[in-house]
C-alpha positions in Angstrom: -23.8 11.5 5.0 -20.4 12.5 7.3 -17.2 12.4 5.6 -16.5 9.6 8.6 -19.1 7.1 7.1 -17.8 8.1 3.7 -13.8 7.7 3.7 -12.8 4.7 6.1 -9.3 6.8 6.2 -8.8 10.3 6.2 -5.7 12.1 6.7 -6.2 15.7 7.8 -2.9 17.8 8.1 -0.6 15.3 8.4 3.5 16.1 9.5 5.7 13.6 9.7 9.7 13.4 9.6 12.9 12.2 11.2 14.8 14.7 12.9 14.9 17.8 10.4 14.2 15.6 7.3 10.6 15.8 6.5 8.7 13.2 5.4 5.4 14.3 4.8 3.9 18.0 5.1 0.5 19.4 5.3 -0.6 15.9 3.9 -4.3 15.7 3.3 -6.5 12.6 2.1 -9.9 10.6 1.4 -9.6 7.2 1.0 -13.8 6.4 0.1 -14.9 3.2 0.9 -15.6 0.4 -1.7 -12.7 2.2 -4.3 -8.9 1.4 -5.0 -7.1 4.3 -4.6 -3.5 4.4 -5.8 -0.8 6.6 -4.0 2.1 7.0 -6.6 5.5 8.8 -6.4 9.5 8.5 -7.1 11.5 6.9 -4.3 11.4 8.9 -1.1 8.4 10.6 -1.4 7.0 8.9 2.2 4.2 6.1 0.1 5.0 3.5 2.7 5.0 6.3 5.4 1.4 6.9 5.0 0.6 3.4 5.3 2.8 2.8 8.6 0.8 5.9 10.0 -2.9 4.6 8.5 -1.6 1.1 10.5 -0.5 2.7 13.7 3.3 2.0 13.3 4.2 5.6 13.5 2.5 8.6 14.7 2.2 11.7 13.0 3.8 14.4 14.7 0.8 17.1 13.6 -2.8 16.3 12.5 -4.0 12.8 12.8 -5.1 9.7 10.5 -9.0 8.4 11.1 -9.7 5.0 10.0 -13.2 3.8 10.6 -13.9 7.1 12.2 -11.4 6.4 15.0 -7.7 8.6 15.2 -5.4 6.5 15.0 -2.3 7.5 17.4 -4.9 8.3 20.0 -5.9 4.4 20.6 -4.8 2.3 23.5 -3.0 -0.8 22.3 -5.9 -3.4 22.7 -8.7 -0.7 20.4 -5.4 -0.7 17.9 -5.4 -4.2 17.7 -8.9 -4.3 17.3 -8.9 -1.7 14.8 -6.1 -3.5 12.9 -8.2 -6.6 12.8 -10.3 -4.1 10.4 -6.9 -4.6 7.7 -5.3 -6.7 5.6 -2.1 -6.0 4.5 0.5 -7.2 1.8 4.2 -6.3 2.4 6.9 -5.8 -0.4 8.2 -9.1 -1.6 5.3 -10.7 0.4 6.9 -11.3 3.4 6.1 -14.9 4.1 6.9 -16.8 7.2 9.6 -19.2 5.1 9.3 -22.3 7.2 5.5 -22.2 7.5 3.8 -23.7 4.4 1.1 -21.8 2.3 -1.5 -23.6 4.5 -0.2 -22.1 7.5 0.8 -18.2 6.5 -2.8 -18.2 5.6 -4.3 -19.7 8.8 -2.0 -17.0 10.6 -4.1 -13.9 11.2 -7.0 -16.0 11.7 -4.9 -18.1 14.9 -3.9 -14.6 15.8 -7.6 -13.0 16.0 -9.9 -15.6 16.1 -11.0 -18.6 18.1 -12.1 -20.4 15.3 -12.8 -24.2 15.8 -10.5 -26.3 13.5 -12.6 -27.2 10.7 -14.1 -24.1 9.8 -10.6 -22.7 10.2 -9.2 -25.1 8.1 -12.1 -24.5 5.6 -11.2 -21.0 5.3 -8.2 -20.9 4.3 -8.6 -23.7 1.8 -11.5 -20.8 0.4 -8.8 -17.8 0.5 -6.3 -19.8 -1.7 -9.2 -20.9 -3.3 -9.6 -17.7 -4.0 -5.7 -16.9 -5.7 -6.1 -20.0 -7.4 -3.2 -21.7 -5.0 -5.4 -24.3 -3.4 -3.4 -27.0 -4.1 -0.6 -25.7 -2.9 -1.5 -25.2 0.5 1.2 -27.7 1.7 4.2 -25.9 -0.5 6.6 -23.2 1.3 7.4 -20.2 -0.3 10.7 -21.4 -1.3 8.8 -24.0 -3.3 6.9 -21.9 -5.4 7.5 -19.3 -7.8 7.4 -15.1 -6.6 4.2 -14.4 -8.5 2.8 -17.8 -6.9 4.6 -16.2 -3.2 2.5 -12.7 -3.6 -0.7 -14.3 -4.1 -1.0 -16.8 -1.0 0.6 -13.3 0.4 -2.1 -12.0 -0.9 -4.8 -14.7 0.1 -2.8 -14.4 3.8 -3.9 -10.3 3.6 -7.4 -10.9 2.9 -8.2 -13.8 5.3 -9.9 -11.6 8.2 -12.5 -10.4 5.2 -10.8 -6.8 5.6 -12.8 -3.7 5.5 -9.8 -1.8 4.4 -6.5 -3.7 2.4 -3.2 -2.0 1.7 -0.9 -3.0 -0.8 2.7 -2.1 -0.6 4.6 -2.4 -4.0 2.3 -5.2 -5.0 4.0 -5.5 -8.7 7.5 -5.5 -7.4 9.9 -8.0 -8.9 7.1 -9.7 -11.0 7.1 -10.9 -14.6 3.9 -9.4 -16.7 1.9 -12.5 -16.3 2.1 -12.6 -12.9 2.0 -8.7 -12.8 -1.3 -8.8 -14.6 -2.6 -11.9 -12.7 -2.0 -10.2 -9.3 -3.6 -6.5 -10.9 -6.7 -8.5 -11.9 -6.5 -10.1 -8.2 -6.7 -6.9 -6.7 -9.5 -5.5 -8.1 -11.9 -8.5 -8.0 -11.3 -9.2 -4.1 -11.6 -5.7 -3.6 -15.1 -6.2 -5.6 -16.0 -9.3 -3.8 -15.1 -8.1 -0.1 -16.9 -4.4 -0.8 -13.5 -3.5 1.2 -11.4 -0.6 0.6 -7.8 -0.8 -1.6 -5.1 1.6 -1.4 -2.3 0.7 -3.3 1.2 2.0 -3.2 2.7 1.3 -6.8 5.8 3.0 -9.2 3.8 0.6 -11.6 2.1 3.1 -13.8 0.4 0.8 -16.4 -1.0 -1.9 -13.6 -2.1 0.9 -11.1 -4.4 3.1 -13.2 -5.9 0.0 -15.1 -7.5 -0.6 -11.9 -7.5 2.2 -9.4 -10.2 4.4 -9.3 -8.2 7.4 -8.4 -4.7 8.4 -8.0 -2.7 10.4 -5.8 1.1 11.6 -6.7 3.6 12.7 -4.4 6.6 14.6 -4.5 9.0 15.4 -1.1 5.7 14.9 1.0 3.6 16.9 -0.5 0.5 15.9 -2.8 1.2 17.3 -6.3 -1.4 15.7 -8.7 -4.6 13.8 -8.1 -7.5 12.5 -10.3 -8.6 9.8 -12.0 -6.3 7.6 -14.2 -7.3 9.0 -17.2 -7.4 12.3 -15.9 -3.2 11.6 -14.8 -2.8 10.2 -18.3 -3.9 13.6 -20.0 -2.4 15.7 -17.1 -0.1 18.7 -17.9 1.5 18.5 -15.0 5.4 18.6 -15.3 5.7 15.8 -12.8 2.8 13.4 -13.4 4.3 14.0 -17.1 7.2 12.7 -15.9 6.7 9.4 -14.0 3.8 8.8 -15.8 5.6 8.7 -19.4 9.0 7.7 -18.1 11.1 10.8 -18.8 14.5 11.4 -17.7 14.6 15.1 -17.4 12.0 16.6 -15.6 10.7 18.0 -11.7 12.3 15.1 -10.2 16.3 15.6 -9.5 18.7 12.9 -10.5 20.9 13.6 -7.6 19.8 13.5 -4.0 19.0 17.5 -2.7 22.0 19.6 -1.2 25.2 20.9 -1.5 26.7 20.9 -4.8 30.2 18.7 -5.8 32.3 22.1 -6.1 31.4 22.8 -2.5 32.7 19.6 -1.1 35.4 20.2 -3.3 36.2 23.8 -2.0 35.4 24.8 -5.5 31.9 27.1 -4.6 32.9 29.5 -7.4 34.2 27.1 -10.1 31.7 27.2 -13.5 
């Protein structure tokens, strides 16, 4: 069986930057069909990039992104609508419309790609907040509701199209542990249920490996650890030792990269 029918993304040799900061270098990845895969990393180290570039936001500016077999940048805009009818995904802080009701950021997408006829529209949606256990609060707004009840019709909004592959940026951010756990355990059953395809960008160490199936770390672009969770947990890795346990010191700089204070002072020789 081809690596295509395989991976629904791959990322062969990917560069990407602004200007002459880079972003990503020499960025290669699998993303197999049916797992969660988590892509972990400080601040910076271009998580949400990748996902802008597996969506078709951005193009990479060497090597490509496949999804479903297809390069991505290479599409016309109507075959990268299609293709994006292929994913679901949920933004930081959920990103609801805040003057539609749960009902409606729900029936969205499906108004958006679909001709559905009314009822079985209707009965849809009721099913995908069925689903996050927010059925009857289909007729609240997001203001109404609490952010752990916000990310989940975010989250019933994302899956509504029955998504082949679902992308989850920050997922945990800004939620108590209930509702950290309750939106973890969310993840992995729908990703169960809908035999889709989960790639989760977290800096949530505990809730990411207990339900990804593998993990990738990043540092300044580049991929510097990947395995299983319980192969990051035992890793010797100076970095995945790092953000993995917490640590203060370590391969990851406090201060931003460049020149030092005594050069901006006119000090370059001071000790």
């Amino acid at each position: 069986m081809s690596n295509i029918v395989d991976n629904i993304v791959e990322v062969r040799d990917v560069q990407f930057g602004y200007g002459e900061r880079v972003i990503l270098s020499s960025l290669n990845m699998n993303f197999p069909r049916g797992k969660v895969i988590a892509v972990m990393g400080g601040s910076g180290s271009g998580k949400t990039t990748i996902l802008r570039l597996i969506g078709g936001q951005l193009q990479p500016q060497a090597g490509e992104v496949r999804v479903d077999g297809e390069v991505v940048h290479k599409l016309t805009t109507s075959a990268l609508y299609a293709l994006r009818r292929k994913m679901g995904m949920l933004f930081q802080n959920g990103a609801l419309f805040t003057d539609l009701t749960a009902y409606e950021n729900v029936a969205f997408p499906l108004r958006e790609h679909t001709d559905l006829p009314p009822e079985l529209l209707h009965n849809l949606v009721l099913m995908k907040l069925q689903a996050v256990g927010l059925r009857n609060a289909a007729q609240l707004k997001p203001s109404e509701i609490s952010g752990g009840m916000s990310r989940r019709v975010a989250l019933a909004r994302a899956i509504a199209l029955d998504p082949e592959l679902i992308m989850y940026d920050e997922p945990f951010a800004g939620l108590d542990p209930i509702s950290m756990g309750v939106t973890a355990n969310l993840i992995r059953k729908l990703n169960d249920a809908l035999g889709s395809t989960s790639i989760l960008v977290s800096h949530d160490v505990d809730e990411a490996f207990a339900i990804a199936d593998y993990v990738y770390f990043l540092s300044q672009g580049k991929i510097v650890a990947q395995g299983t969770p319980e192969e990051m947990r035992a890793s010797s890795d100076p970095y995945v030792k790092q953000f993995v346990h917490a640590e203060a010191d370590g391969p990851v700089p406090f201060h931003y990269p460049g020149k030092s204070l005594a050069a901006d002072f006119g000090l370059e020789d001071a000790r």
